[in-house]
N, C-alpha and C positions, 0 to 999 in steps of 0.2 A: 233902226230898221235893218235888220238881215236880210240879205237876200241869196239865193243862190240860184247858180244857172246850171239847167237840165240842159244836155243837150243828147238826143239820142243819136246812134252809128251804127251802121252795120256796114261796115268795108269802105269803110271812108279813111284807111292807113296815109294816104296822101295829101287829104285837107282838114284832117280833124286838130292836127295839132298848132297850125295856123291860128283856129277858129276857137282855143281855148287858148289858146297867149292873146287874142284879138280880147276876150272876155273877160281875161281874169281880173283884170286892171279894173272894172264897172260892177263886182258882186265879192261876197266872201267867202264862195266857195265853188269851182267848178265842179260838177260831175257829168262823167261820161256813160252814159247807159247804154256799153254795148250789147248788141242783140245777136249773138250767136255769130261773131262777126270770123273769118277766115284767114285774113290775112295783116293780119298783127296789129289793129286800131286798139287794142287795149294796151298795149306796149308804148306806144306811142304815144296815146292819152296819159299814163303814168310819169312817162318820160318829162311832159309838157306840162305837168306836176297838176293833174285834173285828179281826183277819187272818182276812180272806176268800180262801177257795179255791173257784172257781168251775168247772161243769158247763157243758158247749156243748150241753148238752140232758139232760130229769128222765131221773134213773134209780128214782127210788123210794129209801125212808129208808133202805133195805139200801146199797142202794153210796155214799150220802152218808156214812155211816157207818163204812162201808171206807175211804172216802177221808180221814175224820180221823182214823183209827186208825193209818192210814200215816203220817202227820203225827207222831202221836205219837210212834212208834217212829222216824223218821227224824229228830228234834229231840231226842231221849233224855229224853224225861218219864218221870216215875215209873208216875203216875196218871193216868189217863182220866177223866172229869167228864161223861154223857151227859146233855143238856137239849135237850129239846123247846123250839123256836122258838116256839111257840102260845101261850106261859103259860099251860099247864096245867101244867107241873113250878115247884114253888115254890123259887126259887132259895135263898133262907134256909135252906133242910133240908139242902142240899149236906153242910153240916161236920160232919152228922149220918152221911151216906153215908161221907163222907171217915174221920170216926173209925172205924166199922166196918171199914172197907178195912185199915187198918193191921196186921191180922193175919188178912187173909184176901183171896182173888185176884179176886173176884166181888161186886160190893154191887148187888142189886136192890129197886129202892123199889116197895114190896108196896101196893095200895090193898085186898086182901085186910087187911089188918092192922090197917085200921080201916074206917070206914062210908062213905067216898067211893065205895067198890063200889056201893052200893043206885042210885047216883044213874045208872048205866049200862043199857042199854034189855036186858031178857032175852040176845036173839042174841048182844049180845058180852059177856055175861057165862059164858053157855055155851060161848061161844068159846075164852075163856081158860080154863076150868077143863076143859075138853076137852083141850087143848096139855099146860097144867100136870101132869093127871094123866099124860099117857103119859112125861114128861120123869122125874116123880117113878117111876114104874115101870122104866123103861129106866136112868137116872143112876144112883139109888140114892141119890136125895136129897128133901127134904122143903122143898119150896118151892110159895108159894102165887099166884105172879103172875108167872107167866115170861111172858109178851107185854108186862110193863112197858118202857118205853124210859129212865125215869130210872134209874139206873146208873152205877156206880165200876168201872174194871176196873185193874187192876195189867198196867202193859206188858209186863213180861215176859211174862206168860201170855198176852197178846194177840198175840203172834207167833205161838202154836200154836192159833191157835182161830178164826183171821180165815173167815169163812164166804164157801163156795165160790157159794151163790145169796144174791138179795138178798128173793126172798119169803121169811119167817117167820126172819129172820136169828136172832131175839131167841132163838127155840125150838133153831136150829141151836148157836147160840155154848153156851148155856145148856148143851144136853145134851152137847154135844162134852165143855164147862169136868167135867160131872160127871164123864163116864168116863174125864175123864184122871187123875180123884182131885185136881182143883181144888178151894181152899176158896170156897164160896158162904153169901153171908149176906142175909138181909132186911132191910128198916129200914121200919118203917110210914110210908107219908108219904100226906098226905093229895092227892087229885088227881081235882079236880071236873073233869065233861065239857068240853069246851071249847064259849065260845059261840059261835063260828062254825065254817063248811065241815062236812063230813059224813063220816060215818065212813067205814073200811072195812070193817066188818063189815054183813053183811045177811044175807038167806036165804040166799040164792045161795052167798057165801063159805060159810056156815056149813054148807051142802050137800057144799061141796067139801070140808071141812078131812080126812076119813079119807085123801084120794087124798094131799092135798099133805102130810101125816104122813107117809104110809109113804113119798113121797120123802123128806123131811130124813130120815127112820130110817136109811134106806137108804144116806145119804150121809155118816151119822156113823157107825152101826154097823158097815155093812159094807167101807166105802170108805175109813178113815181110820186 
């Protein structure tokens, strides 16, 4: 079983190289997908002895994460290993995600599953359980944290599920994985707010989430 861990960055020079010595030890290969980052997260990811595939400019964690899903599939790994640059995904849980994976196409790490949820501001907890419910309505599956980005994918199945936009990727991949009759699993992992930079959830998003819904619906259900 190969596996390698993606982990996408953009200006994370102060906790990425942390968070791929935390990894490397659980996969056979780290890569770092920086996305057009500024202040030296590819130097530091090389340093931290990760393979760095660099952006000429941010795309946003959707296409950073296209681009090491490519990698994967282009290198013939088994497994997919998704870490957040930030250190907020605990690299230690990996082999947690990883056993789950073994018989099944989908591992998502749930903070639904234990109490790390409470420590999130209302708006993006509403957010996610917003996504989660329509994904669990549409799929035909029972999961509680599909906006998670910590995540095992099996490469095969990741050739049929690569997401066509890079907003709400998580939701797109997720519901596509259900209705192809994909196995999806949870693994509780605990995952405190991060202390720095600022979310993407606010009013404003949370206003928008019906519109940009019925888009991914639209582009999984009907278009695919």
């Amino acid at each position: 079983m190969r596996t390698v861990a993606v982990i996408p960055a953009y200006n994370e020079a102060d906790t990425v190289g942390s968070v791929i010595d935390g990894t490397a030890g659980h996969v056979d290969e780290v890569v770092v997908v920086d996305d057009g980052s500024t202040d030296g997260t590819p130097a530091v990811a090389r340093d931290h002895g990760a393979t760095v595939v660099e952006h000429t400019f941010n795309t946003g964690v959707g296409g950073a994460v296209r681009t090491g899903y490519r990698y994967a599939i282009e290198h013939g790994y088994d497994f997919v290993v998704q870490v957040d640059a930030d250190g907020q995904h605990d690299p230690g849980q990996i082999p947690d995600l990883l056993a789950a994976a073994e018989d099944c196409d989908m591992v998502v790490g749930s903070r639904y599953r234990n109490e790390s949820i409470e420590e999130y501001p209302f708006v993006r907890r509403a957010g996610i359980r917003f996504f989660t419910g329509v994904v669990n309505a549409l799929g035909g599956v029972d999961v509680t944290d599909v906006t998670s980005g910590f995540r095992v994918y099996r490469v095969s199945m990741l050739r049929n599920i690569l997401h066509k936009r890079d907003a709400h990727w998580a939701v797109e991949q997720t519901l596509d994985a259900a209705r192809q009759g994909y196995r999806i699993r949870e693994v509780s992992v605990e995952m405190p707010t991060r202390d720095t930079g600022e979310s993407q959830f606010d009013l404003g998003t949370f206003l928008l989430y019906p519109l940009r819904m019925t888009d991914v619906v639209l582009r999984v259900v009907l278009f695919r």
